[in-house]
DRENPA-694502 format. One record per residue (C-alpha): residue number from 1; residue in three letters; x, y, z. Coordinates in nm, 2 decimals. Layout:
N
+-----+------+--------+--------+--------+
| pos | code |   east |  north |     up |
+-----+------+--------+--------+--------+
| NUM |  ALA |      X |      Y |      Z |
...
+-----+------+--------+--------+--------+
This chain:
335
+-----+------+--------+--------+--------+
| pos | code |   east |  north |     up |
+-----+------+--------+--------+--------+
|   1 |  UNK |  11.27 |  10.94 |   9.09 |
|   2 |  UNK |  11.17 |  10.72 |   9.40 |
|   3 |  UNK |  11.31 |  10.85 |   9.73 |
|   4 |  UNK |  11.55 |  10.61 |   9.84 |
|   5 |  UNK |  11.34 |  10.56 |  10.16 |
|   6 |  UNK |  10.96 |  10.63 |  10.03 |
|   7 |  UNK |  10.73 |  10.75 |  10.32 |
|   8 |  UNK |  10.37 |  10.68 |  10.12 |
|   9 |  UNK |  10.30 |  10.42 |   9.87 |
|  10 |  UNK |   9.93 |  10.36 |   9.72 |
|  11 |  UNK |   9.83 |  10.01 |   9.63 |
|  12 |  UNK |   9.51 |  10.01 |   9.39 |
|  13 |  UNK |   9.28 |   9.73 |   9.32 |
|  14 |  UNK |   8.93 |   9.80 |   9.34 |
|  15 |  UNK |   8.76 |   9.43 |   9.22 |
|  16 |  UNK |   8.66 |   9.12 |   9.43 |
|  17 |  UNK |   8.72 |   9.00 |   9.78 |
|  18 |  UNK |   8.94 |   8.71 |   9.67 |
|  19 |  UNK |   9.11 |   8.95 |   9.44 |
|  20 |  UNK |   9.19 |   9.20 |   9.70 |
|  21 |  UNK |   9.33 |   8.93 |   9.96 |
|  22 |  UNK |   9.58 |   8.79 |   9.69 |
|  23 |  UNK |   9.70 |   9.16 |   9.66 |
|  24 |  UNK |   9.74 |   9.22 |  10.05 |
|  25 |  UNK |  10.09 |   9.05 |  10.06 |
|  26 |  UNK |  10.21 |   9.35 |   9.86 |
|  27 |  UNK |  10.17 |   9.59 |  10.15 |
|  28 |  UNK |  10.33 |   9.38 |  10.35 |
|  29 |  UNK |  10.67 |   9.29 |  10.10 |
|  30 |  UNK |  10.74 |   9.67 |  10.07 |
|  31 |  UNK |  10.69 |   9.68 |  10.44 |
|  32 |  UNK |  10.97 |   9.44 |  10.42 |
|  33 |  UNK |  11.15 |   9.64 |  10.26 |
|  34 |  UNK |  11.08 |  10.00 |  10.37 |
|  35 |  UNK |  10.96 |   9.95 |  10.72 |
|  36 |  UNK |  10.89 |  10.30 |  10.83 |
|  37 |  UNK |  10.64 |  10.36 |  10.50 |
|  38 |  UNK |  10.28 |  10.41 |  10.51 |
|  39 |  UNK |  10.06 |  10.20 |  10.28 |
|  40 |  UNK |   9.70 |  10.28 |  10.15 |
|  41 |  UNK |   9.49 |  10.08 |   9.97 |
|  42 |  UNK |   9.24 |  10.19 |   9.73 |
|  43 |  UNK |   8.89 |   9.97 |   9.72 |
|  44 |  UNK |   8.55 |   9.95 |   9.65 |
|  45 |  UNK |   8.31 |   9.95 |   9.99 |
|  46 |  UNK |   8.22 |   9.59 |   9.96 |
|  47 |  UNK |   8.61 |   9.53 |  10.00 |
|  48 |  UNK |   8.69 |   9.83 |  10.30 |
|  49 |  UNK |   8.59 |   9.56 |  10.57 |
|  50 |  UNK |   8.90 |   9.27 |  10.49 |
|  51 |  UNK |   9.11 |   9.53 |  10.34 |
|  52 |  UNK |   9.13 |   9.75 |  10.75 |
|  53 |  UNK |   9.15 |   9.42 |  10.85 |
|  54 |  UNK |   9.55 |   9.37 |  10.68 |
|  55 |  UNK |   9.82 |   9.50 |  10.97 |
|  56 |  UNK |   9.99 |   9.57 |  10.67 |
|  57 |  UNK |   9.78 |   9.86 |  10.55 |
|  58 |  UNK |   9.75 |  10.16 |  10.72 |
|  59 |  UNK |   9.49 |  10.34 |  10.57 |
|  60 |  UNK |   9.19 |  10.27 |  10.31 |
|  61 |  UNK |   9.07 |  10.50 |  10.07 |
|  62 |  UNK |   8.74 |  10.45 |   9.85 |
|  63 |  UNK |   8.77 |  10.46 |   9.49 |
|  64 |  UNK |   8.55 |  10.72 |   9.49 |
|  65 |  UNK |   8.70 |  10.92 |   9.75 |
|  66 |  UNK |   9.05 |  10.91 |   9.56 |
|  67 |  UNK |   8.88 |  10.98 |   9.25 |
|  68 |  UNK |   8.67 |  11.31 |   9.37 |
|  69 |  UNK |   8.92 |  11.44 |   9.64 |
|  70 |  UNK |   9.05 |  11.80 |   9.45 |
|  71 |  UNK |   9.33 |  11.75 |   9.72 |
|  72 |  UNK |   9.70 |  11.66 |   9.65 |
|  73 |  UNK |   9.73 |  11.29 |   9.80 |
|  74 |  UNK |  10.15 |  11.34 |   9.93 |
|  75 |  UNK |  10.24 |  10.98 |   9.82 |
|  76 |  UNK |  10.56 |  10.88 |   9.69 |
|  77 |  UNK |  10.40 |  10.58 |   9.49 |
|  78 |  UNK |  10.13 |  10.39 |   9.35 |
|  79 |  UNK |  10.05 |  10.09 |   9.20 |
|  80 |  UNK |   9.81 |  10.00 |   8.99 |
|  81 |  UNK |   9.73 |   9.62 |   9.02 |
|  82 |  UNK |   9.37 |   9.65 |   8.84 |
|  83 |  UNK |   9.35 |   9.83 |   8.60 |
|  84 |  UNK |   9.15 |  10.13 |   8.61 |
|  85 |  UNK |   9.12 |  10.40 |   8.36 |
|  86 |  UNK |   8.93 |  10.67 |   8.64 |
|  87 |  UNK |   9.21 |  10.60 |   8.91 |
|  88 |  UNK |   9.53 |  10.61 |   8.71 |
|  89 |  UNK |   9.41 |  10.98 |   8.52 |
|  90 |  UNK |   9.32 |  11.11 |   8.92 |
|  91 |  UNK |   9.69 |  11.01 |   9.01 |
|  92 |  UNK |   9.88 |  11.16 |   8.75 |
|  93 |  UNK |   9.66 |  11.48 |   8.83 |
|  94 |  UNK |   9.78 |  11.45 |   9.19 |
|  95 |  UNK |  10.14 |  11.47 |   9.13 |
|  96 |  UNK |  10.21 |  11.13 |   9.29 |
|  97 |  UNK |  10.61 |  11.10 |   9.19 |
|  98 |  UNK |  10.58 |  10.69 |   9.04 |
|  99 |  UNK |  10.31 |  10.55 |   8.87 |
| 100 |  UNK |  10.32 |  10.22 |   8.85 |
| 101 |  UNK |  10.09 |   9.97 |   8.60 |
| 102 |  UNK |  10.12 |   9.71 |   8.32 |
| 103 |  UNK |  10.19 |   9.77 |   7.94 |
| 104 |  UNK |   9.83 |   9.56 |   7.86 |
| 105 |  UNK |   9.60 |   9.85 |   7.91 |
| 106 |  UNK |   9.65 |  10.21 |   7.66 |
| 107 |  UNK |   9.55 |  10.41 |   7.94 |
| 108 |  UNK |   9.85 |  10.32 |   8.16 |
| 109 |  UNK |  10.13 |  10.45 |   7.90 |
| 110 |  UNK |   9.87 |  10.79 |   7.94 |
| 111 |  UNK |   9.91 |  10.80 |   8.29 |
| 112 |  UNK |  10.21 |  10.63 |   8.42 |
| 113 |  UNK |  10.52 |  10.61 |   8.40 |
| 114 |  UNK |  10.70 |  10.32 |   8.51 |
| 115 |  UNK |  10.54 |  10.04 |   8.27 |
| 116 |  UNK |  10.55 |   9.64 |   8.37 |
| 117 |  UNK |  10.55 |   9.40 |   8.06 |
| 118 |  UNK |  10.31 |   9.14 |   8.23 |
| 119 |  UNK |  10.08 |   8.86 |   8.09 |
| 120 |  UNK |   9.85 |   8.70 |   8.33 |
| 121 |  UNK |   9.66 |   8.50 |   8.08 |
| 122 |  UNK |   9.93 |   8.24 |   8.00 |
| 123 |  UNK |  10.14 |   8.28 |   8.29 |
| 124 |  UNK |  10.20 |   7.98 |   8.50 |
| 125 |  UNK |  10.22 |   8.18 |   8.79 |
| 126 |  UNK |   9.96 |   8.24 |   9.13 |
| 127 |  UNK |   9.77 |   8.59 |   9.07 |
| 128 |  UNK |   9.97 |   8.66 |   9.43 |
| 129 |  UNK |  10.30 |   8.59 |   9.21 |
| 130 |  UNK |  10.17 |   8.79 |   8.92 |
| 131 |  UNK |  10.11 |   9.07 |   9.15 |
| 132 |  UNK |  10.47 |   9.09 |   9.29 |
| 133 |  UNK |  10.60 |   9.13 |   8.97 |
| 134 |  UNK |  10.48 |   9.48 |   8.98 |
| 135 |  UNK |  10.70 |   9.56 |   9.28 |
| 136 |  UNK |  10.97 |   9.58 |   9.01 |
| 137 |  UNK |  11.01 |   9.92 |   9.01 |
| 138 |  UNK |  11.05 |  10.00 |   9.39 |
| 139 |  UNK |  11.32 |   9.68 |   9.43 |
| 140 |  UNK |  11.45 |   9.41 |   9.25 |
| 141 |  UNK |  11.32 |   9.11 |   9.42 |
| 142 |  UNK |  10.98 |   9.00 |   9.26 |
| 143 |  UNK |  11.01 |   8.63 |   9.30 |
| 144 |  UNK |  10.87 |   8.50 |   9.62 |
| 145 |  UNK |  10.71 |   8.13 |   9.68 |
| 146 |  UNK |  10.34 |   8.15 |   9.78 |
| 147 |  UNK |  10.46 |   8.06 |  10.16 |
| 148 |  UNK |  10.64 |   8.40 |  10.16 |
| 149 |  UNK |  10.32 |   8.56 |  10.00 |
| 150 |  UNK |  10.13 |   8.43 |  10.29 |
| 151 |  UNK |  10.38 |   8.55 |  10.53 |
| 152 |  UNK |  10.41 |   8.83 |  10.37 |
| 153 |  UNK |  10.06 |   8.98 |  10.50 |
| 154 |  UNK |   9.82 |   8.88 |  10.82 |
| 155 |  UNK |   9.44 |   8.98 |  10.89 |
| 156 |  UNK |   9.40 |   9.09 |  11.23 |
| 157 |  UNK |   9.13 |   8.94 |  11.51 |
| 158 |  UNK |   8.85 |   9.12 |  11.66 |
| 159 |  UNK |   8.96 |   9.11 |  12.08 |
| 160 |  UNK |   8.58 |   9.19 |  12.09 |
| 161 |  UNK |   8.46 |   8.91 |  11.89 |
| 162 |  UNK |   8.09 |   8.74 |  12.00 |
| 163 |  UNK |   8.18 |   8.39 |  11.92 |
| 164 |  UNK |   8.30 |   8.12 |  12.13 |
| 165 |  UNK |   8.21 |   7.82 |  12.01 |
| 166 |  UNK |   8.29 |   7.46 |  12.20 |
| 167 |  UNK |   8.61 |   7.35 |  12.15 |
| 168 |  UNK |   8.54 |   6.99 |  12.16 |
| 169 |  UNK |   8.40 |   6.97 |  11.82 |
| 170 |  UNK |   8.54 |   7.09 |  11.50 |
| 171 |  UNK |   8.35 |   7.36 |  11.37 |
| 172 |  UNK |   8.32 |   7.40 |  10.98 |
| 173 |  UNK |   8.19 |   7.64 |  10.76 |
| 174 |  UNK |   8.00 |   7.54 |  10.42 |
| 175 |  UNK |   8.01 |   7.84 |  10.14 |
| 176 |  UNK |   7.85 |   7.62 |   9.86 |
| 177 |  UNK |   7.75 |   7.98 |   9.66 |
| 178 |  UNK |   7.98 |   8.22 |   9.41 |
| 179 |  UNK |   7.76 |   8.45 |   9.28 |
| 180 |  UNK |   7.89 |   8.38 |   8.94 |
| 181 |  UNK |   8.23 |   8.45 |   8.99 |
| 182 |  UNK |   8.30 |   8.06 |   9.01 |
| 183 |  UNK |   8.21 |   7.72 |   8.94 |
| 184 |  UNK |   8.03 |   7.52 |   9.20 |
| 185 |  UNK |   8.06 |   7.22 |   9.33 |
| 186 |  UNK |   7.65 |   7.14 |   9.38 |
| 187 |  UNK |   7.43 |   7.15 |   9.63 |
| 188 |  UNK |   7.40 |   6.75 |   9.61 |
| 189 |  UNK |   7.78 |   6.75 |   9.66 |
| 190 |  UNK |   7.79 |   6.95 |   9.98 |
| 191 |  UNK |   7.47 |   6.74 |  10.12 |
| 192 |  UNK |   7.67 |   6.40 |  10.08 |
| 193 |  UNK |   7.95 |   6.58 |  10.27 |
| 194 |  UNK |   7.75 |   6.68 |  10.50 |
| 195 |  UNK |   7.64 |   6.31 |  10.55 |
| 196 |  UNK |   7.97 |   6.21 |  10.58 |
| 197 |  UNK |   8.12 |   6.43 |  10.92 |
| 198 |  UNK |   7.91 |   6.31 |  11.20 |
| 199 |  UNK |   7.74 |   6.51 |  11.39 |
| 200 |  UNK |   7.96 |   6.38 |  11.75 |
| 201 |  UNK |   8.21 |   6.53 |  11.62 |
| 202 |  UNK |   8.14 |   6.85 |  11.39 |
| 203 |  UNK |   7.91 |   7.18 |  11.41 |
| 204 |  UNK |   7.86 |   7.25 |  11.05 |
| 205 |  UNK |   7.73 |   7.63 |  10.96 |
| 206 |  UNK |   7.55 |   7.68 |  10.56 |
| 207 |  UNK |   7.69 |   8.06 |  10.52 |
| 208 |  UNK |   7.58 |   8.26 |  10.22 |
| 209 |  UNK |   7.43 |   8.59 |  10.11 |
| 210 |  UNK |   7.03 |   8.62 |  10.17 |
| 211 |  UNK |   6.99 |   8.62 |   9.82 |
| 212 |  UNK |   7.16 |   8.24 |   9.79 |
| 213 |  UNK |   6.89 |   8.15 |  10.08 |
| 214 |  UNK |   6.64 |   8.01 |   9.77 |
| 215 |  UNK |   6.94 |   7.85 |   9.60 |
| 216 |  UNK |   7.06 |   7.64 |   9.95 |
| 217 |  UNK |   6.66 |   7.59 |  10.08 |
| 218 |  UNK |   6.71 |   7.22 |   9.93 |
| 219 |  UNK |   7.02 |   7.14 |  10.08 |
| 220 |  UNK |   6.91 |   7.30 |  10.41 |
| 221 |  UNK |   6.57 |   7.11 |  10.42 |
| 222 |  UNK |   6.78 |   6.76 |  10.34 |
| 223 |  UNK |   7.02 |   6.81 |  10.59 |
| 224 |  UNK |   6.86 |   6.98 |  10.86 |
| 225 |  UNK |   6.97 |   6.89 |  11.22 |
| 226 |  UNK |   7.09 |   7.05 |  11.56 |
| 227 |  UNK |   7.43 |   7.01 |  11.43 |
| 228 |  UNK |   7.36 |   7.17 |  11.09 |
| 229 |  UNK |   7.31 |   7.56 |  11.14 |
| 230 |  UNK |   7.15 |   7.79 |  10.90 |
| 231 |  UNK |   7.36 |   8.11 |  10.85 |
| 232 |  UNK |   7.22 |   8.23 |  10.52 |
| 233 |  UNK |   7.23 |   8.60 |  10.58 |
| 234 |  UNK |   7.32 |   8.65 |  10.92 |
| 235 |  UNK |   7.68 |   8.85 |  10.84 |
| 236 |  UNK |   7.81 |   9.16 |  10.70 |
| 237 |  UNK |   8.17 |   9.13 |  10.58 |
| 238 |  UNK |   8.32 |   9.26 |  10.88 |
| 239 |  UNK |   8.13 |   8.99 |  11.10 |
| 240 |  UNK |   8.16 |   8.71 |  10.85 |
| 241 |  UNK |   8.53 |   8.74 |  10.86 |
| 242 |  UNK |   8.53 |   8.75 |  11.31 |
| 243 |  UNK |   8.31 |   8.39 |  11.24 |
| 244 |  UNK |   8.57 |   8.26 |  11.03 |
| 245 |  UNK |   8.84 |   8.32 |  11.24 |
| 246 |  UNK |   8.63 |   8.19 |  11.56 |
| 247 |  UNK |   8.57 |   7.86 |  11.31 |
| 248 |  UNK |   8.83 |   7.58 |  11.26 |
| 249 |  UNK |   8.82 |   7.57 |  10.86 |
| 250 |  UNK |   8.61 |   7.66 |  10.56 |
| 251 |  UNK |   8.52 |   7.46 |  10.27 |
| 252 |  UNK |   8.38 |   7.66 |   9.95 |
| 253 |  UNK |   8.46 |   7.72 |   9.56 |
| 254 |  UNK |   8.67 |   8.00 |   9.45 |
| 255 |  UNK |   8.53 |   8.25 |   9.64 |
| 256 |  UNK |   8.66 |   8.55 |   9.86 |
| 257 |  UNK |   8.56 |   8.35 |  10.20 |
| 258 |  UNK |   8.76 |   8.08 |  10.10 |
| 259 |  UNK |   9.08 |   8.30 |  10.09 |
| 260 |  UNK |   9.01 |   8.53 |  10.41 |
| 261 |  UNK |   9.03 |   8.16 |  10.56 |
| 262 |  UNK |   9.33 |   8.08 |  10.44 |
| 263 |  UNK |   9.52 |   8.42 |  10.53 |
| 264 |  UNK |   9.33 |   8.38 |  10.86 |
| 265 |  UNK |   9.56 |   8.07 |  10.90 |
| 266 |  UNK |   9.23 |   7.87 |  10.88 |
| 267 |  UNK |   9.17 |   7.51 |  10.72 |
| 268 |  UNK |   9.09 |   7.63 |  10.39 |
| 269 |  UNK |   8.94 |   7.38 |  10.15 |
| 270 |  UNK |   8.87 |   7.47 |   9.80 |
| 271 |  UNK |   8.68 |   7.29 |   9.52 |
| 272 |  UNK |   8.84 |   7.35 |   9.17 |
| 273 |  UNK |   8.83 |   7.32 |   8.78 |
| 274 |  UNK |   9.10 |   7.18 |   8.63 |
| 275 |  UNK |   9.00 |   7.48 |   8.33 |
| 276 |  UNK |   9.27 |   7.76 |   8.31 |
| 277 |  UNK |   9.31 |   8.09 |   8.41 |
| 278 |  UNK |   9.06 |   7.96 |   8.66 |
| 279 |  UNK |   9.24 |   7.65 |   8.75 |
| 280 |  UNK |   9.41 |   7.63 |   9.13 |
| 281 |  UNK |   9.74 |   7.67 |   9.01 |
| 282 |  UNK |   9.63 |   8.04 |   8.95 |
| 283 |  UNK |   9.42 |   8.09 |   9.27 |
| 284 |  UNK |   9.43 |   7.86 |   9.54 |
| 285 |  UNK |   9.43 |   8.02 |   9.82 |
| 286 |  UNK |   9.74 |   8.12 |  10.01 |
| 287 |  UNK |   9.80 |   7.99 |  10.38 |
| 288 |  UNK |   9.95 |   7.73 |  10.60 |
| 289 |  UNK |   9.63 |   7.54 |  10.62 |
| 290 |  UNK |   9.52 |   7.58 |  10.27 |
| 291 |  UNK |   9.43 |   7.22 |  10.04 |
| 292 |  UNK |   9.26 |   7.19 |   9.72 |
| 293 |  UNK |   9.09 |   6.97 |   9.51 |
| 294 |  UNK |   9.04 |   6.93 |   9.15 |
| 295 |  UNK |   9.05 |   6.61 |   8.92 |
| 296 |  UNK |   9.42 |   6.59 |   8.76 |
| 297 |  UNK |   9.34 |   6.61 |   8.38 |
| 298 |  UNK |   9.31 |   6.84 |   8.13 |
| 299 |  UNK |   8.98 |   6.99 |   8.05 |
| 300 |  UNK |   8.79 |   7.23 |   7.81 |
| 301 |  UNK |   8.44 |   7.11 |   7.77 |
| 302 |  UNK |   8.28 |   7.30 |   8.03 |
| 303 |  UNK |   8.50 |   7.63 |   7.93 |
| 304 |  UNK |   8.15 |   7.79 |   7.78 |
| 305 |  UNK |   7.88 |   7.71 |   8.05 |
| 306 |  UNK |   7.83 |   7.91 |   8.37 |
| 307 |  UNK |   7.81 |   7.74 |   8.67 |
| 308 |  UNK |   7.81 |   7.37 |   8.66 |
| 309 |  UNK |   8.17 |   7.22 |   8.56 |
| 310 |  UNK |   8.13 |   6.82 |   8.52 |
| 311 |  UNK |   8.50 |   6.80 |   8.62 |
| 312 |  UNK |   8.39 |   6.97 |   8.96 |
| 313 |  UNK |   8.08 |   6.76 |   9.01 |
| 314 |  UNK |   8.30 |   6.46 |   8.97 |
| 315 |  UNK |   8.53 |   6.53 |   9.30 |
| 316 |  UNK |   8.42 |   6.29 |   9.50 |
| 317 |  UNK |   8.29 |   6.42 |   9.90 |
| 318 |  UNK |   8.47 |   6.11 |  10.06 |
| 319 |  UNK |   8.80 |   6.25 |   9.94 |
| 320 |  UNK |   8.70 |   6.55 |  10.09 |
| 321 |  UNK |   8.56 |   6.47 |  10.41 |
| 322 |  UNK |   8.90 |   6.25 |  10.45 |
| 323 |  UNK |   9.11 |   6.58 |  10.44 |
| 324 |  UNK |   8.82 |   6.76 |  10.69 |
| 325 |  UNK |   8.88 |   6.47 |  10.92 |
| 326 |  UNK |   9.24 |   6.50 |  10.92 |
| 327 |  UNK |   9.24 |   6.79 |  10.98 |
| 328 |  UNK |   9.01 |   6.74 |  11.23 |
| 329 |  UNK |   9.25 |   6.54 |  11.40 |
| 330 |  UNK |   9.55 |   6.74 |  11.40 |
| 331 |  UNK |   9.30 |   7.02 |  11.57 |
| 332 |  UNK |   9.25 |   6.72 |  11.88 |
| 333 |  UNK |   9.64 |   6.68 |  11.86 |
| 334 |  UNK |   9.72 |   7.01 |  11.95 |
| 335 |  UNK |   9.44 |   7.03 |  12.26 |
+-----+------+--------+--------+--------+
């Protein structure tokens, strides 16, 4: 059984950024509840930079760290968000007193065993919801509003940080690119937005991987301008999230940027499909500042393709360079 007042619990989920930041209020609800208990996370490399970054956690641990390590890991708990066949056999083999996963996956009734009947692909709830539910077994409450989700966990700044940017201008990052792991709104989309926040009063910084710089060289040659910055490349993880935080707001698909922005307490504006599981209503992301956009009907037709969602395309730049004003606005309010 659980100690009534557990001293180490293990939260795993070794996918995605975005992922990973819709997990992080986790640490901090059993926080809530056990203040004096230590959390780890287990994640992949790519992840270690955002997931330090959580006051709630207190210590990462690679996958493949927790995986090799021959040593006991003293930990009261651990839960299993993602599934992962490698992890749950290494913590059964280190003794750790609750396993915790979900009834979906064979391996889990191997090596846990406190079991979670959840669905995600019908549910109507946010992935942060979904992940609550498998607090069950440490305390009863598993049904918190998204607000308490993003309360519920806070990515710390960099004292150190390089930028200062001028606070007279509103300073907004573009992350047209996914890698696959989302529908886009389109390069043509981004460049008529673009056209639309004039340059008096907005910085606007193209972010990206180097290996998106041959998909954005069009938008960058049509929009090129002192007030238009080329960032394609320029950032590892831990200095893309310091730049987001030194920025006013974000605007990008469903992407991991998008939500570091929003827990960052960022403007965070996301472009949407209306298609499910991968409509907002699953993953928008989770902060004070956070809006979405995504045409309000039902849609399957683009469920097959890859990239390009017609339903996407048709969301129309002035509606979102309205909100990006607004907010804007309410930045000049508070100076």
């Amino acid at each position: 059984m659980l100690a009534l007042q557990p001293k180490h619990i293990i939260i795993s989920r070794t996918d995605s950024i975005g992922d990973v930041i819709l997990t992080l209020p986790l640490a901090g609800l059993i926080k809530q509840q056990f203040p004096n208990c230590s959390i780890s996370f287990i994640g992949q490399p790519y992840t270690q930079a955002v997931i330090e970054r959580c006051q709630q956690v207190d210590h990462f641990i690679s996958k493949t760290d927790f995986i090799t390590s021959h040593t006991t890991t003293k930990a009261d708990a651990i839960i299993h968000v993602f599934p992962d066949a490698a992890i749950a056999k290494a913590a059964k083999g280190k003794d750790i007193t609750l396993r915790i996963g979900t009834t979906n996956r064979w391996f889990h009734w191997l090596y846990c065993n406190r079991l979670v009947r959840l669905s995600r692909r019908h549910s109507p709830l946010h992935e942060a919801q979904l992940n609550a539910k498998l607090l069950q077994p440490l305390f009863l409450e598993t049904n918190y509003t998204l607000e308490q989700l993003a309360d519920a966990a806070t990515l710390g700044t960099e004292t150190s940080s390089a930028f200062s940017l001028d606070h007279s201008k509103y300073h907004l990052i573009l992350h047209p690119t996914s890698k696959g792991s989302a529908r886009e709104w389109g390069n043509e989309n981004f460049e008529n937005l673009v056209r639309l926040l004039p340059k008096e009063n907005f910085t606007l910084y193209l972010c990206g991987l180097e290996s998106d710089r041959t998909k954005l060289t069009p938008l960058l040659e049509k929009c090129d301008g002192e007030h238009f910055i080329d960032c394609i490349g320029k950032f590892n993880l831990s200095t893309y999230i310091d730049f987001i935080q030194a920025a006013d707001g974000l605007i990008a698909n469903s992407t991991g940027p998008l939500h570091i922005a929003a827990l960052s307490n960022k403007d965070a504006f996301g472009i949407y499909p209306p298609i499910k599981p991968m409509h907002p209503g699953r993953w928008s992301p989770i902060g004070k500042h956070s809006q979405v956009f995504v045409l309000d009907k039902s849609c399957e037709s683009c469920r097959h393709t890859q990239e390009a969602c017609a339903c996407m395309l048709a969301i129309q730049p002035m509606a979102v360079a309205e909100a990006i004003n607004q907010a804007r606005q309410r930045k000049l309010n508070k100076l």
